[in-house]
C-alpha positions as CSV (number, residue, x, y, z in Angstrom):
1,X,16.7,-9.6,-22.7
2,X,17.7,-6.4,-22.1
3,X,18.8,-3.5,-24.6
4,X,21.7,-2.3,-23.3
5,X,21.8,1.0,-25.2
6,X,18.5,1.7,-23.3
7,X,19.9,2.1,-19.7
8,X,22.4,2.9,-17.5
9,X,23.7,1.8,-14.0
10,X,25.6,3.4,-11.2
11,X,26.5,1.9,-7.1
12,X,24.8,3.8,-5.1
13,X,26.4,3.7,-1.4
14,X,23.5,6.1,1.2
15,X,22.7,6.0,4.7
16,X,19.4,7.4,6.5
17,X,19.1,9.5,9.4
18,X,16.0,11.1,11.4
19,X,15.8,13.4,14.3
20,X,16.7,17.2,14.5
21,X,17.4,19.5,11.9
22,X,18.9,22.0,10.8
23,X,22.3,19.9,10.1
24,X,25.4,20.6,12.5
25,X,28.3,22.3,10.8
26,X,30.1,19.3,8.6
27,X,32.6,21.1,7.5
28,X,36.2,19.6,9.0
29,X,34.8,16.2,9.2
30,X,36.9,13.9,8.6
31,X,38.3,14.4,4.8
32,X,35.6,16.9,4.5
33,X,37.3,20.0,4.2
34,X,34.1,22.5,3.3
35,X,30.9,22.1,1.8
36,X,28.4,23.7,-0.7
37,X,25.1,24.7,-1.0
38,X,24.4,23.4,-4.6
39,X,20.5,24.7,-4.8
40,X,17.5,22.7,-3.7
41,X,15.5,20.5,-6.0
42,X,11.3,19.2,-6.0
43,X,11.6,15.7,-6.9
44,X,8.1,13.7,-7.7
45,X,8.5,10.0,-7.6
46,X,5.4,7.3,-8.2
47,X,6.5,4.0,-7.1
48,X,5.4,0.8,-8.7
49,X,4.7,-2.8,-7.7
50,X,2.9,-5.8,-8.4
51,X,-0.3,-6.1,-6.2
52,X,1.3,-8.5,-3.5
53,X,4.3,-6.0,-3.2
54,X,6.8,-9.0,-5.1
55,X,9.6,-5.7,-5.9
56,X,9.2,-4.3,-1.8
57,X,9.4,-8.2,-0.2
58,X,13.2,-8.6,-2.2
59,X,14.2,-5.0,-1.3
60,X,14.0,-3.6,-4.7
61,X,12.4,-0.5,-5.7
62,X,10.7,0.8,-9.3
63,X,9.8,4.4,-9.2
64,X,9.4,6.8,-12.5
65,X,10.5,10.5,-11.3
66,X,11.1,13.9,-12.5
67,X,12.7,16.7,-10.8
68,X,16.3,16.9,-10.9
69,X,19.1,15.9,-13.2
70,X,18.3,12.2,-13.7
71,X,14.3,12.2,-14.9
72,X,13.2,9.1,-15.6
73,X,12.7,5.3,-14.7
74,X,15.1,4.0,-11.8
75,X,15.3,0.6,-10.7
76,X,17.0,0.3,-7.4
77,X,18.6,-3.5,-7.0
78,X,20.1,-4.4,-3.7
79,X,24.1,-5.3,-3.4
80,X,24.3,-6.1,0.4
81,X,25.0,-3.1,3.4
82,X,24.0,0.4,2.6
83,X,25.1,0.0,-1.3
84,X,22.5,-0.7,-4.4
85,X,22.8,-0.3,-8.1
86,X,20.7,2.0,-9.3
87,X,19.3,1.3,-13.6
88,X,18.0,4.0,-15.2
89,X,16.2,4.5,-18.4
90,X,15.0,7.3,-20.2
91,X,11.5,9.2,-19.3
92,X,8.7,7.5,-21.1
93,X,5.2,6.8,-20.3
94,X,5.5,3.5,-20.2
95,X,8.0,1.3,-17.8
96,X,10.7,0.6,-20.6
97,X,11.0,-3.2,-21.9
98,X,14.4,-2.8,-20.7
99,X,13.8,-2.7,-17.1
100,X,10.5,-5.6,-16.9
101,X,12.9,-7.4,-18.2
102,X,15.5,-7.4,-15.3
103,X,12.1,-7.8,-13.3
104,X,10.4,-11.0,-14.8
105,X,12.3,-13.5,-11.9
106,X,10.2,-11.3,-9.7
107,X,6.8,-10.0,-11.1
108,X,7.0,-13.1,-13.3
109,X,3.0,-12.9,-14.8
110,X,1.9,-10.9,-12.4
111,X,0.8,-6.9,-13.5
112,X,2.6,-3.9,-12.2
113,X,1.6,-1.1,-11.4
114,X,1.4,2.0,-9.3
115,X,1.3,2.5,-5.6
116,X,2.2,5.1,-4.3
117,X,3.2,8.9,-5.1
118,X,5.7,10.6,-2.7
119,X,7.1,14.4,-3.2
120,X,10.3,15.6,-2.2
121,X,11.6,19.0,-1.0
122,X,15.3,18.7,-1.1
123,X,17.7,20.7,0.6
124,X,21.3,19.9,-0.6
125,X,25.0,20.1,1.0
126,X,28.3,19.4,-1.1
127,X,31.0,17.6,0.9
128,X,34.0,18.6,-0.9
129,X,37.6,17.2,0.2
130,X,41.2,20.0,0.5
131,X,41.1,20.0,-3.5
132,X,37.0,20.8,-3.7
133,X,36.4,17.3,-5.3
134,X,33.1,16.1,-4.1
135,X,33.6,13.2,-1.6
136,X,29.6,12.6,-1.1
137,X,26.2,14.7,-0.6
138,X,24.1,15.5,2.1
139,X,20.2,15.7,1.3
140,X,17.9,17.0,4.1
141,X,14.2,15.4,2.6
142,X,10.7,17.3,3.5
143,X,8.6,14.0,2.1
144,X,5.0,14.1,1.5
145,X,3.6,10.3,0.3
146,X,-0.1,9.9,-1.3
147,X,-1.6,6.5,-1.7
148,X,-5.2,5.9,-2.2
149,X,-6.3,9.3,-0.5
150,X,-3.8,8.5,2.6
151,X,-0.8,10.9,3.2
152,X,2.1,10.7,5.5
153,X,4.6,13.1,6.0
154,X,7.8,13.3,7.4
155,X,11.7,14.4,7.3
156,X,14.7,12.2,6.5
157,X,18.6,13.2,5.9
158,X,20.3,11.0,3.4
159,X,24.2,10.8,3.7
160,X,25.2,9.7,-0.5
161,X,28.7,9.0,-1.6
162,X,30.4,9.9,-4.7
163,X,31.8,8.0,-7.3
164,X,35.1,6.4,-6.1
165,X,34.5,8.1,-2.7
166,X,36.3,6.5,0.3
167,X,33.4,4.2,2.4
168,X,35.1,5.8,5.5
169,X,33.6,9.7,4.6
170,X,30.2,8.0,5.5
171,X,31.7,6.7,8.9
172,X,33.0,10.6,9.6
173,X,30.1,12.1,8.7
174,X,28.0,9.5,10.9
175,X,29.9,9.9,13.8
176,X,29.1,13.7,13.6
177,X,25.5,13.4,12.8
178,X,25.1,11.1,15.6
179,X,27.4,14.2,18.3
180,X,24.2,16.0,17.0
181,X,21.2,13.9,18.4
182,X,20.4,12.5,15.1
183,X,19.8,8.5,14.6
184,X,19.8,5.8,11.9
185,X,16.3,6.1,9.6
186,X,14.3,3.3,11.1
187,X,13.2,3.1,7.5
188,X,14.9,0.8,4.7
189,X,13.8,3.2,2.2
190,X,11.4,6.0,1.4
191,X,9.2,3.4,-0.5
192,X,8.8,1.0,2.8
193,X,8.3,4.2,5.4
194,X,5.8,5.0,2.6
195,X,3.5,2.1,2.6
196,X,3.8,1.6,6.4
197,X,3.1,5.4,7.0
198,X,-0.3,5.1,5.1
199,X,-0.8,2.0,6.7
200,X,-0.4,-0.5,3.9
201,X,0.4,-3.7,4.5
202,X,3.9,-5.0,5.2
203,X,5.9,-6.6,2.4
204,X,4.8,-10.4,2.4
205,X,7.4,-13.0,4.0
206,X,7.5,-16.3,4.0
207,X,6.4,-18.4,7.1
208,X,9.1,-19.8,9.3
209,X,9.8,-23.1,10.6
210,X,11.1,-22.9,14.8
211,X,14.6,-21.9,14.6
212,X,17.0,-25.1,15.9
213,X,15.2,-27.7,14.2
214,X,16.0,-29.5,11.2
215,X,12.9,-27.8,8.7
216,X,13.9,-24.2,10.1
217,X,18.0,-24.9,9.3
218,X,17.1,-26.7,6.1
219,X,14.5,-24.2,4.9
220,X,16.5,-21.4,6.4
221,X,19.5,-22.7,3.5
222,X,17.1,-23.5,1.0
223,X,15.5,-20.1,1.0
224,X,19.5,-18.1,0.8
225,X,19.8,-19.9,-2.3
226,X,16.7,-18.7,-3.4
227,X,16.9,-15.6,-3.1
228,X,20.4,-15.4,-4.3
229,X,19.1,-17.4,-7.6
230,X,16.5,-14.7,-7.8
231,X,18.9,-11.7,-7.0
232,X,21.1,-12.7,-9.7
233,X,18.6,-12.7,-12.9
234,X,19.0,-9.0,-13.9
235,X,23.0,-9.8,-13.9
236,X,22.5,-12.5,-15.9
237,X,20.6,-11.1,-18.5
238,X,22.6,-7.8,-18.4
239,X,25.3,-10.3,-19.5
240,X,27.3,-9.4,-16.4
241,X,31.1,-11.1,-15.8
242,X,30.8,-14.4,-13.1
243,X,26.9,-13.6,-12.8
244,X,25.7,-17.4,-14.9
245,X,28.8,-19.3,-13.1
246,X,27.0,-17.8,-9.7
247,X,23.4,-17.8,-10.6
248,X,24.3,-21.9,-11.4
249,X,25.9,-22.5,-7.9
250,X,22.8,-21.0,-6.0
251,X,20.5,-23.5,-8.4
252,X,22.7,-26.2,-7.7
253,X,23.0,-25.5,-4.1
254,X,19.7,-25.6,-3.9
255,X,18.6,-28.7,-5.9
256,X,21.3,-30.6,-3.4
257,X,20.0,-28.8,-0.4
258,X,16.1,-30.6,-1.7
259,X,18.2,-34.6,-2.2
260,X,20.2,-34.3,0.6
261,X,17.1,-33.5,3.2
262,X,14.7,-35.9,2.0
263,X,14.2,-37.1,5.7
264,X,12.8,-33.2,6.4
265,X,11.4,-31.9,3.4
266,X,8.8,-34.5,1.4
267,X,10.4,-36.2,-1.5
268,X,7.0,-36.9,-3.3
269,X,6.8,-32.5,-3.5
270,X,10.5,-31.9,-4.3
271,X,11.3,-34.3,-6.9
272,X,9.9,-32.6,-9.6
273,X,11.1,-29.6,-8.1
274,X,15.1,-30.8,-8.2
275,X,14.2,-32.4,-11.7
276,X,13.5,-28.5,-13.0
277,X,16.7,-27.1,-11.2
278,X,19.1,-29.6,-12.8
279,X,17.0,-28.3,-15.9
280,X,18.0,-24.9,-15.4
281,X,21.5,-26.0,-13.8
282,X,22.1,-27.5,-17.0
283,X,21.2,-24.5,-19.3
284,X,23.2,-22.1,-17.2
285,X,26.3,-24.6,-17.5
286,X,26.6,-24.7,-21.0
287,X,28.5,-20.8,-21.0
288,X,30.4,-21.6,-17.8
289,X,31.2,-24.9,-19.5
290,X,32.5,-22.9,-22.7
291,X,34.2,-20.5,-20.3
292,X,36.6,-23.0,-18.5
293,X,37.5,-24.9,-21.2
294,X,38.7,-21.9,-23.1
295,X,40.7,-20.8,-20.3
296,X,42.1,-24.3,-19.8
297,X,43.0,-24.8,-23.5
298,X,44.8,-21.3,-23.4
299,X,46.8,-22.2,-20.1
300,X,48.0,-25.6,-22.1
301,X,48.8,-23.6,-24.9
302,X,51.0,-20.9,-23.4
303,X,52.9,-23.5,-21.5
304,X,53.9,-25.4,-24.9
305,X,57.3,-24.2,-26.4
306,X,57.3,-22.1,-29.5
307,X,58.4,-24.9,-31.6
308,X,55.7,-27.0,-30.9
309,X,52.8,-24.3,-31.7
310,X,52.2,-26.2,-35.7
311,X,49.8,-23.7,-37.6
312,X,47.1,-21.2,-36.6
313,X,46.3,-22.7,-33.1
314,X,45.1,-20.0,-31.0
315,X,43.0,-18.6,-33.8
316,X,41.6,-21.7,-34.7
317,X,40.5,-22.4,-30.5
318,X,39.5,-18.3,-30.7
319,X,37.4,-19.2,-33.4
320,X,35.8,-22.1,-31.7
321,X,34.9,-20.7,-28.7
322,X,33.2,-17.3,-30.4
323,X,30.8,-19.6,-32.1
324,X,30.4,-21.2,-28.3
325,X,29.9,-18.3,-26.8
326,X,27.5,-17.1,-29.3
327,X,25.3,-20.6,-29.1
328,X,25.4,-20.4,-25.5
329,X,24.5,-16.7,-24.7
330,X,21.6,-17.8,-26.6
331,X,20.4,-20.4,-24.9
332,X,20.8,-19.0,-21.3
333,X,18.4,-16.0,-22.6
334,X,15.8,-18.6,-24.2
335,X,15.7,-20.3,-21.0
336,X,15.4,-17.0,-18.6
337,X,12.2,-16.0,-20.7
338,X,10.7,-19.3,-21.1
339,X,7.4,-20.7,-19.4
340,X,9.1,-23.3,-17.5
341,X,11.9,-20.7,-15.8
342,X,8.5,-18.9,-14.7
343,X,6.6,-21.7,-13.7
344,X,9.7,-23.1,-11.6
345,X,10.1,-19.8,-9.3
346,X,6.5,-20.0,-8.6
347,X,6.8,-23.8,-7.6
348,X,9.9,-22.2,-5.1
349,X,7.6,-19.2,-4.2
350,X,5.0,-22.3,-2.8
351,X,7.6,-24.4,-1.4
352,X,10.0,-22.8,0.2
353,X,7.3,-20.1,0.7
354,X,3.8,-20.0,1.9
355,X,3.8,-24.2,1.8
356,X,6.9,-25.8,2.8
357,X,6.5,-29.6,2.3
358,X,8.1,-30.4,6.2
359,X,8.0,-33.6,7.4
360,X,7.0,-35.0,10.7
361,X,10.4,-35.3,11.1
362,X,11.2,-31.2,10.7
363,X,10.8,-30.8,14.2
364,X,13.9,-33.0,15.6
365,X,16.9,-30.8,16.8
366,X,18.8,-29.5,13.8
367,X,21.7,-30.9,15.5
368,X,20.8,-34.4,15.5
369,X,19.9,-34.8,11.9
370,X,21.8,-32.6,10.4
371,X,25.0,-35.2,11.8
372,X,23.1,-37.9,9.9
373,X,22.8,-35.9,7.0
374,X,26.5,-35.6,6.6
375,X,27.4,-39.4,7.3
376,X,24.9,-40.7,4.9
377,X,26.1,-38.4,2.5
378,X,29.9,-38.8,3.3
379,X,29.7,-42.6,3.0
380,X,27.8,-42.3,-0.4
381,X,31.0,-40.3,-1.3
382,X,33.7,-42.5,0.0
383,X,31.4,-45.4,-2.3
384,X,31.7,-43.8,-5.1
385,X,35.3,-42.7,-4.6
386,X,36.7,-46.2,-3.8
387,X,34.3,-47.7,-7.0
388,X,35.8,-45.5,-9.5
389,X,39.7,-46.0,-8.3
390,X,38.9,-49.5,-8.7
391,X,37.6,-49.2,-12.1
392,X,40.1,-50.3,-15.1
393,X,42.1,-47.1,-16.7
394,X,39.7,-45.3,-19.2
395,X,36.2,-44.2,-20.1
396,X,34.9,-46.2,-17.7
397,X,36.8,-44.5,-14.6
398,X,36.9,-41.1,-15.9
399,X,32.3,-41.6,-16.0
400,X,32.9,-43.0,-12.3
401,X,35.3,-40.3,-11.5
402,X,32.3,-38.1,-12.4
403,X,30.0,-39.7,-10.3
404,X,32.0,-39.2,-7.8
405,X,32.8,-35.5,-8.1
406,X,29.2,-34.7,-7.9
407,X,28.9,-36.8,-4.8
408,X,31.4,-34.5,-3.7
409,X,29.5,-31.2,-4.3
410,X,26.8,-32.8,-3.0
411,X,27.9,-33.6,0.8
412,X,30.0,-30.1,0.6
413,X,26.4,-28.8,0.3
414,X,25.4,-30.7,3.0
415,X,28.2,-29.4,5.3
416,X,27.3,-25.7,4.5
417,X,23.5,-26.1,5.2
418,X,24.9,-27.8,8.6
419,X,26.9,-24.5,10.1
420,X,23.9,-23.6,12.3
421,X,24.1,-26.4,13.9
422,X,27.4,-28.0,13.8
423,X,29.4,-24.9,13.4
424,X,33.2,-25.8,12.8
425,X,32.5,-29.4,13.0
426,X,30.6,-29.1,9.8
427,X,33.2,-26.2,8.2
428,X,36.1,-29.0,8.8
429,X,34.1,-31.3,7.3
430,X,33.0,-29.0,4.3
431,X,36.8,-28.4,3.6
432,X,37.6,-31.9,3.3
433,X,34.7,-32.2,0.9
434,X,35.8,-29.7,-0.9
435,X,38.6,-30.5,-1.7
436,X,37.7,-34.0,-2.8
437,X,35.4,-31.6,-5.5
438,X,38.1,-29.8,-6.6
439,X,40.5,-32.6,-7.4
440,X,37.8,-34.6,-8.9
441,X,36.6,-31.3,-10.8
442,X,40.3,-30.9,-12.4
443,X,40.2,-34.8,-13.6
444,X,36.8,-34.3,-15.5
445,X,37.9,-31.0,-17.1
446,X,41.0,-32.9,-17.9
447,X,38.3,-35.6,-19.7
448,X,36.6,-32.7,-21.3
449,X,39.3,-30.6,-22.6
450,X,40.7,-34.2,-24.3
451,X,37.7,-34.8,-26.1
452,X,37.8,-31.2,-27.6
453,X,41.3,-31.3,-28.1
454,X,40.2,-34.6,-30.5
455,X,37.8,-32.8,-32.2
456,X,39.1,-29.4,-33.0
457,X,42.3,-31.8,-34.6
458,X,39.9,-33.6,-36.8
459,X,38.7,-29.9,-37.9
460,X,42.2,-28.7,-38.4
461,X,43.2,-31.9,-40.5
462,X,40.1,-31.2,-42.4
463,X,41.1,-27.9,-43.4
464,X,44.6,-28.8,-44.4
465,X,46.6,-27.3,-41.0
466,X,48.9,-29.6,-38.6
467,X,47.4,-31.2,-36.0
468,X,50.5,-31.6,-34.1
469,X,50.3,-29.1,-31.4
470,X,46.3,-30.5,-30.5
471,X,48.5,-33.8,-29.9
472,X,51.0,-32.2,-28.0
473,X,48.2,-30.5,-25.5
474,X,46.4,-34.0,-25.7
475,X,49.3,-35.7,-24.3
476,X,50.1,-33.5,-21.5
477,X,45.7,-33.3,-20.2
478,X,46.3,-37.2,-20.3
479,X,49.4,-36.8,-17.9
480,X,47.5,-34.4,-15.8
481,X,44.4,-36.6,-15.5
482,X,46.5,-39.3,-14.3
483,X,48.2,-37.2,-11.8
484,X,44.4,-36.2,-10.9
485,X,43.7,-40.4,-10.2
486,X,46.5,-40.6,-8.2
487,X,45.6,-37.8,-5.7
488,X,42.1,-39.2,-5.7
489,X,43.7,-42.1,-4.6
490,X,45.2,-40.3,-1.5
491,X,42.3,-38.3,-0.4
492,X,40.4,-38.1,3.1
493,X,36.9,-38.8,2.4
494,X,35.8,-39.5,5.8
């Protein structure tokens, strides 16, 4: 894991530009009332990767630079548009614990290293708004790039915004950049105009199945949730909020994505591949787990009376849950550094990479079987559904119930992986789905929240406090669980 104390972060929102320079006047642009000439700056960046360019092929970049008012290691992660979040740690010789760390989904046991140098002469411009607070900053880049005796040179603008900056300065300034012959950098960043300008290869990328088919829409799903599983390690380990509850959906997704299509993709080479992402599914839940059943037991408990909150309640369920929390935060870092977690991303990087396991099958219309992906997975639903309401009252339903609920999840899934193909058809049915899930997910945290509601009174007793109010919140979870049955009992499976 990560030491916090070591780094730092900040959202970096940039756009490129080539094509003539000098710059046209920017001053009255938008909210730009004047600008600055801050001083220039020589920035010298090395760049590092493992040999098969792992960082370059997810769009994040590792460079160690000096020059400038932030020397040291950056790590570059992408958020999605022109934005990124940019981790710094101090200058050192060596690249910081801190940051392999937030790199091991990636590199996993693979070396990094150096590979390439680049050199930057910056000229700088200040966009200040009516009060002279900086709205963003204009670089014009003179970049020289050495790799392996190969050089490549060239000359890029970069539009940055500033802290808290409104998105739409970057529109303004565009829109005048653009009046001035100038275009969109062709480039995603220095780093890949680098290795394609000294001829190195292109970032690896996985083989695709023919778009329309079943294999191309199934692996085409499979390989989102990948990435987004992958995408989400350094969060997780940097202990960020939602970033486990999200990391778990992707896993799960995923896992589904591999039962569902067993008539596309070879059950013999996913099984053991689903069997390690309900593994990791599982270690992720345990903090999400923790998280909604605090929040549940503190909704109960704020919609009890005064008079019927008997002894140190909330501090007793605040107490509980720290020593959750602290168990669980645990155990998510054990499993994020174990062997298996590595082993189980290089199984994905085969499978859903350079070896799909497609069946002769992967070639029908993704149309066609996508439609009998969703009916065999709808009926199993509606069979579970209709077992459990005919169950007696008790254990045995609520385990049913269960069954049922991740039936659910499991044709919702389905209906997502479908869009391609199906497009509202397969939303409309994804919503009906869906809401089967969320029904049957309030019924089994209904079941959960009981059985801790039992416990935690056996631990109050113990210590010599009421137990009354733990009945109290017992009794109403039992009236909202029934509620839950009978809406179960009224929903549209098919």
């Amino acid at each position: 894991m990560t030491t916090k104390q070591e780094i730092s972060s900040t959202k970096e929102t940039e756009r490129k530009y080539e094509g003539p320079v000098p710059l046209p006047e920017l001053a009255g642009t938008g909210p730009v009332h004047t600008t600055r000439d801050p001083g220039g700056l020589l920035l010298d960046a090395v760049y590092y990767d493992t040999a098969d360019r792992r960082l370059a092929a997810g769009g994040v970049t590792l460079r160690r630079r000096t020059g400038g008012a932030d020397d040291g290691w950056h790590l570059k992660l992408p958020l999605g548009g022109s934005s990124r979040e940019e981790i710094r740690a101090p200058l050192t010789d060596q690249l910081p614990d801190s940051l392999l760390a937030l790199l091991r989904a990636r590199i996993r046991r693979e070396p990094i290293g150096p590979i390439v140098s680049l050199h930057t002469d910056r000229r700088r411009r200040l966009l200040l708004d009516v009060e002279g607070t900086a709205l963003g900053e204009v670089a014009v880049d003179m970049v020289t790039a050495r790799r392996d005796g190969r050089t490549a040179e060239w000359t890029e603008i970069e539009v940055e915004l500033a802290d808290g900056a409104d998105p739409a300065v970057l529109d303004a300034v565009e829109e005048r950049l653009a009046a001035a012959g100038l275009r969109p950098s062709g480039g995603a960043s220095k780093l890949a105009r680098a290795l394609a300008e000294t001829a190195e290869a292109t970032a690896w990328a996985a083989p695709d199945a023919a778009g329309g088919t079943a294999g191309g829409d199934v692996l085409a799903y499979a390989r989102r949730q990948w990435e987004i599983l992958v995408g989400l390690d350094p969060a997780v380990r940097r202990e960020r909020p939602g970033s486990v509850h999200r990391m778990r959906v992707a896993t799960r997704r995923l896992r589904s994505c591999l039962r569902s299509h067993g008539k596309t993709l070879d059950r013999a080479a996913t099984k053991p591949l689903a069997e390690e992402l309900r593994w990791l599914a599982g270690e992720l839940g345990v903090d999400r787990d923790r998280e909604v059943l605090a929040e549940r037991l503190g909704t109960r408990l704020a919609e009890l009376p005064p008079e019927l909150v008997r002894g140190p309640v909330p501090l007793r369920l605040a107490r509980r849950d720290g020593i959750a929390r602290q168990a669980s935060g645990a155990g998510v870092t054990a499993a994020l550094d174990s062997p298996r977690y590595l082993s189980l991303l290089d199984t994905l990087d085969l499978l859903l990479g350079t070896s799909p396991p497609l069946t002769d099958a992967a070639g029908r219309p993704a149309a066609k079987a996508m439609t009998k992906t969703l009916r065999r997975e709808g009926d199993r639903l509606a069979r579970r559904l209709d077992a459990a309401l005919a169950a007696e009252p008790g254990p045995g339903r609520d385990a049913a119930l269960h069954r049922a609920r991740k039936a659910a999840k499991r044709a919702r899934y389905a209906a997502e992986a479908a869009r391609p193909a199906l497009g509202k058809k397969a939303r409309r049915t994804g919503k009906r789905f869906k809401r089967v899930q969320q029904v049957l997910g309030d019924h089994h945290d209904s079941v959960v929240a009981r059985a801790a509601l039992r416990q935690v009174a056996a631990e109050a007793e113990a210590a010599g406090e009421p137990s009354f109010t733990y009945g109290a919140l017992h009794g109403r979870e039992t009236g909202l669980a029934a509620a839950g049955e009978r809406a179960a009992g009224r929903l549209r499976v098919r």
